[in-house]
N, C-alpha and C positions, 0 to 999 in steps of 0.2 A: 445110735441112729439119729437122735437130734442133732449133734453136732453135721451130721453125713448130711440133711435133709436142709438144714440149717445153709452150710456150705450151699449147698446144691441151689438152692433160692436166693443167696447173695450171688454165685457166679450169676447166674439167669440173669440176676437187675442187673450186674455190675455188665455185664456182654449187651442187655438191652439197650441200657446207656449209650456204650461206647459206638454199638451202630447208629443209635439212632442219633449223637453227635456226630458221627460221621457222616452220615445222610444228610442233616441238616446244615452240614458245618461251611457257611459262604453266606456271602450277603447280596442282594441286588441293586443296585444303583443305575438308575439311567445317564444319560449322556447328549452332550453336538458332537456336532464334527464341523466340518467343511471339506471341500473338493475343488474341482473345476475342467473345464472345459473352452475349448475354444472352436471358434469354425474356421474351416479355413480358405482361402483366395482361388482362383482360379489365372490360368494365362491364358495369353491369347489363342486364339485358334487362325490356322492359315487358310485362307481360300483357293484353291486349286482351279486352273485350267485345264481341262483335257483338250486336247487337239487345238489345230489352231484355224480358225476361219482364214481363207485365199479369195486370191480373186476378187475384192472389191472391187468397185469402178461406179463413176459419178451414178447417180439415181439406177442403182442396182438394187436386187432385192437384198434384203436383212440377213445375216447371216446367223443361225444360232449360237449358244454360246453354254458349256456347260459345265462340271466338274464333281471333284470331291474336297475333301476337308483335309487336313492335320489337323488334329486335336491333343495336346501333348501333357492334356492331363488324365489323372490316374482313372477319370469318371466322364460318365457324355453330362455334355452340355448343351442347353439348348440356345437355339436360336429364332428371331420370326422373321426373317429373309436377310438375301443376299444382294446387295448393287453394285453398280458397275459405275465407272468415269472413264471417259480417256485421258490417260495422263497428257497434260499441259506441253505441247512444244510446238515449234514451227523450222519448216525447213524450206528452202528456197534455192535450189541448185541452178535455174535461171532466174537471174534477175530480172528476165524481162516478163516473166509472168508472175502474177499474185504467190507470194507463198503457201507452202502447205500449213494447215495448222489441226490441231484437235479440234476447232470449231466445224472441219469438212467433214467430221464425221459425228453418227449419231449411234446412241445407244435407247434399247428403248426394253420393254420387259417387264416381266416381273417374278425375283429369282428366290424361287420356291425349293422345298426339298427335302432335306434331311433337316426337323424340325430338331429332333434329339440328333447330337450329332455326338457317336462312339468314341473311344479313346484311339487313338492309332495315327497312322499315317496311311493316305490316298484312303479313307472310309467314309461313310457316307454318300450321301447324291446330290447336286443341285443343279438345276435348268429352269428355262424360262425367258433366260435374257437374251440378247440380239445386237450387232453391231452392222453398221451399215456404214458405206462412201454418199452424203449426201449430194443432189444434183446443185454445184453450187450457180452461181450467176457469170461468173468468171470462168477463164482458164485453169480449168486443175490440171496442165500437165506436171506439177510441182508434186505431186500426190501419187506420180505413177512408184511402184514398187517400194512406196513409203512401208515400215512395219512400225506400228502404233503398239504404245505398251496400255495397257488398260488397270486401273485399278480397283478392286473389288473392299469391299466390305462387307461380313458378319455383322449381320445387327441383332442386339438382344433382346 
C-alpha cells in the first residue's frame, strides 16, 4: 500500500505540475505599432438654374431667379451663398444704335438656401437673386430678344 499511496502522491504533483505549466506557460510583452489615415478632397459642385426669366425690357421690374445643386460627392457639402454675373459679351445687329452689352443688365440679391447641400443631382434649393434689363441712357433696341448667359457661384 505504500508503494500504491506513494504512486498515487507522485501522479497528483507530477499532473499538478504539468497543469499548472500549462496554465502558466506564455510570457507577456508589450509593444507599437503604427497605422494611418488620410482625409479626403471634395469636387466641385454645380449650380443650377431652374426656369428661365422672359420678358426683360429697359427699366422693367427684377425678375427672380432660382434653382438647385449637383453635388457629385459621396457626402453634402456646405456652402454660405450663391452669386450671380452676367457673363461678359456685347452684340450689335444695328450699327446705328449703341450695342447690347452685360453692362444693360443688372443682377442684384442675395442667393441663399440650401446651406448643406446633399449628394445628387437637381437637390437642394437656392433663391434670392434677381436679374433685370436696366433703363439705360441710350437706345437699346440692340438688346431686343438678346438671351444673356449668367454665371453663378457656390461659395464656401
Amino acid at each position: 500500500m505504500k508503494k500504491r499511496s506513494r504512486f498515487v502522491a507522485l501522479a497528483a504533483m507530477a499532473l499538478a505540475l504539468a497543469v499548472g505549466g500549462i496554465a502558466f506557460a506564455y510570457w507577456t510583452q508589450g509593444g507599437l505599432g503604427s497605422g494611418g489615415a488620410s482625409a479626403g478632397t471634395t469636387s466641385a459642385i454645380t449650380v443650377n438654374q431652374t426656369g428661365t426669366p422672359t420678358g426683360l425690357y429697359p427699366g422693367g421690374p427684377a425678375q427672380a431667379l432660382s434653382g438647385t445643386f449637383t453635388n457629385p460627392n459621396a457626402h453634402p457639402v456646405h456652402i454660405s451663398s450663391v452669386s450671380v454675373a452676367v457673363h461678359p459679351f456685347s452684340v450689335q445687329a444695328d450699327n446705328a444704335k449703341p450695342a447690347c452689352t452685360d453692362a444693360d443688365f443688372a443682377v442684384g440679391g442675395a442667393g441663399t438656401g440650401a446651406i448643406v447641400v446633399p449628394n445628387g443631382t437637381g437637390v437642394g434649393s437656392w433663391s434670392g437673386l434677381t436679374v433685370r434689363l436696366v433703363d439705360g441712357v441710350g437706345n437699346q433696341d440692340n438688346c431686343k430678344n438678346v438671351n444673356i448667359t449668367l454665371d453663378y457661384t457656390a461659395n464656401p
